[in-house]
C-alpha positions in Angstrom: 11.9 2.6 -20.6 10.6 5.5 -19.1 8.1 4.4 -16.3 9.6 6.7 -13.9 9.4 9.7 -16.4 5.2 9.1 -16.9 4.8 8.5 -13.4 6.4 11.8 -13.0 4.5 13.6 -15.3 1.0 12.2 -14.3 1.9 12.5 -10.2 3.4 16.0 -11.3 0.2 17.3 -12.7 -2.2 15.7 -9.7 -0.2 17.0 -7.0 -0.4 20.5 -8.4 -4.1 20.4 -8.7 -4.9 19.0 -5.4 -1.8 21.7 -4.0 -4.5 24.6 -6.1 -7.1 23.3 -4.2 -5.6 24.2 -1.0 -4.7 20.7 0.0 -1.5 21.4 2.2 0.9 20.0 0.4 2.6 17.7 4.0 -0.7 16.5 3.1 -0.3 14.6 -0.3 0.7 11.5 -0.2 1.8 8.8 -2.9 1.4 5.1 -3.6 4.8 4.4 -3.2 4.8 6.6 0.5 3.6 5.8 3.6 0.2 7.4 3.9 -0.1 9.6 7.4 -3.4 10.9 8.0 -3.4 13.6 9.7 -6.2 14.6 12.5 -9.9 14.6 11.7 -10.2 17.7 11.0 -7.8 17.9 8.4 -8.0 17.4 4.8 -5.7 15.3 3.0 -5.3 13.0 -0.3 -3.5 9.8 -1.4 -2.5 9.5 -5.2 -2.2 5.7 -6.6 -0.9 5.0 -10.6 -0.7 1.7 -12.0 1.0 0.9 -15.3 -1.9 -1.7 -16.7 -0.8 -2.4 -20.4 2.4 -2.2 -22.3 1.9 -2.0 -26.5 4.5 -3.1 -28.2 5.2 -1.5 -31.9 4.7 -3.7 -34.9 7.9 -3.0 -36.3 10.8 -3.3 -34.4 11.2 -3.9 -30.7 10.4 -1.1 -29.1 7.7 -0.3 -26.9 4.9 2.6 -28.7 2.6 3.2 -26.1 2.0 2.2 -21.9 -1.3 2.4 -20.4 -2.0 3.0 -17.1 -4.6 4.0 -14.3 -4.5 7.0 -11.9 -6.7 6.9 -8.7 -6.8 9.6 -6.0 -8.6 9.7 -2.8 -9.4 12.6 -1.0 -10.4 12.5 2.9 -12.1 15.6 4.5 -13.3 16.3 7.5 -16.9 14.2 8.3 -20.5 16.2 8.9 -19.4 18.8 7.3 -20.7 17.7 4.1 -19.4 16.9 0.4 -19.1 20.2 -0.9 -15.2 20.6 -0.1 -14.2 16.8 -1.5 -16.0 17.4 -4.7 -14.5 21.1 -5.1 -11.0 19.2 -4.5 -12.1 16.5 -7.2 -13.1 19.4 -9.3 -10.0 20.7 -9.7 -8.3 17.0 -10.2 -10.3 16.3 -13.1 -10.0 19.5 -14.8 -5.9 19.2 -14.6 -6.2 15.9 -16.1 -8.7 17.2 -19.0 -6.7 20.2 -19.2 -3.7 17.8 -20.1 -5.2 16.7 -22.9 -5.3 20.1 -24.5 -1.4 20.7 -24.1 -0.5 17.5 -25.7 2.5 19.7 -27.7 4.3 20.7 -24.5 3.7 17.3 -23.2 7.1 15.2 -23.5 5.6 11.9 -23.3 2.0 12.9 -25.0 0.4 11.4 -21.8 -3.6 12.0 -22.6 -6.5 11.0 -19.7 -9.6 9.1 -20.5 -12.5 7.4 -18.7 -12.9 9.8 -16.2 -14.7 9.1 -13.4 -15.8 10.5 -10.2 -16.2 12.3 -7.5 -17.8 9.0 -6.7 -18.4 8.9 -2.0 -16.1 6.2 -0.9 -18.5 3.5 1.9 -17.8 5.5 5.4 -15.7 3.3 7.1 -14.0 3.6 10.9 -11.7 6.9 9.7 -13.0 10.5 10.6 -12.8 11.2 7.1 -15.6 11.4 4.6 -13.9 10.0 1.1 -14.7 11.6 -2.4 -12.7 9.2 -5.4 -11.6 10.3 -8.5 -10.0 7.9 -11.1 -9.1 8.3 -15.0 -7.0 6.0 -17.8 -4.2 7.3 -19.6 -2.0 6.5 -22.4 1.7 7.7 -22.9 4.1 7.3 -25.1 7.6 5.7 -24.3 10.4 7.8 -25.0 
């Protein structure tokens, strides 16, 4: 099974973009690490990937393709406006489309769909305004 190997891959690939979007990289954070936020006026991201489906093949016993969901979060600095979360989430969602295009080099043919966002998250007690991006994608178990 290679769960760890498409987690990987997908967290690989989001980390960069939000690291291209000058999100400081001590600033990334992952589902599976404790998020710190940092002060309030200081940008920073969390990155969530759920495994939602497993296909099986019809012949044999081995598993043909694992579908999963990739959410990330993005927190910038409040009253200064949405402009910088959405040019963050800009660059998220073109890495993921991008990935789509280099299906060849990709070991695991991971491929994004259902793309959604930058959707404002409801303010809530943080100092952070909250821009979401999410997407579906398929890989296939190597």
């Amino acid at each position: 099974m290679s769960y760890q190997l498409i987690r990987a891959e997908m967290e690989k690939l989001t980390h960069a973009a939000l690291v291209q979007a000058n999100v400081n990289n001590a600033s990334i954070f992952f589902d599976n690490v404790q998020e710190t936020p940092g002060s309030p006026t200081e940008t920073y991201a969390t990155i969530a990937l759920n495994f939602n489906e497993v296909a099986i093949q019809s012949l044999g016993c081995n598993i043909g393709a694992i579908k999963g969901s990739l959410a990330v979060n993005i927190y910038t600095p409040k009253a200064e406006g949405s402009g910088k979360g959405e040019a963050i989430a800009a660059e998220v969602l073109a890495s993921w489309l991008n990935l789509n295009q280099a299906l060849a080099v990709n070991p695991h043919r991971c491929r994004t769909s259902a793309l959604e966002g930058p959707k404002t998250i409801a303010p809530d007690k943080r100092p952070h305004h909250c821009n979401n991006v999410a997407c579906s994608f398929t890989a296939i178990a190597v």
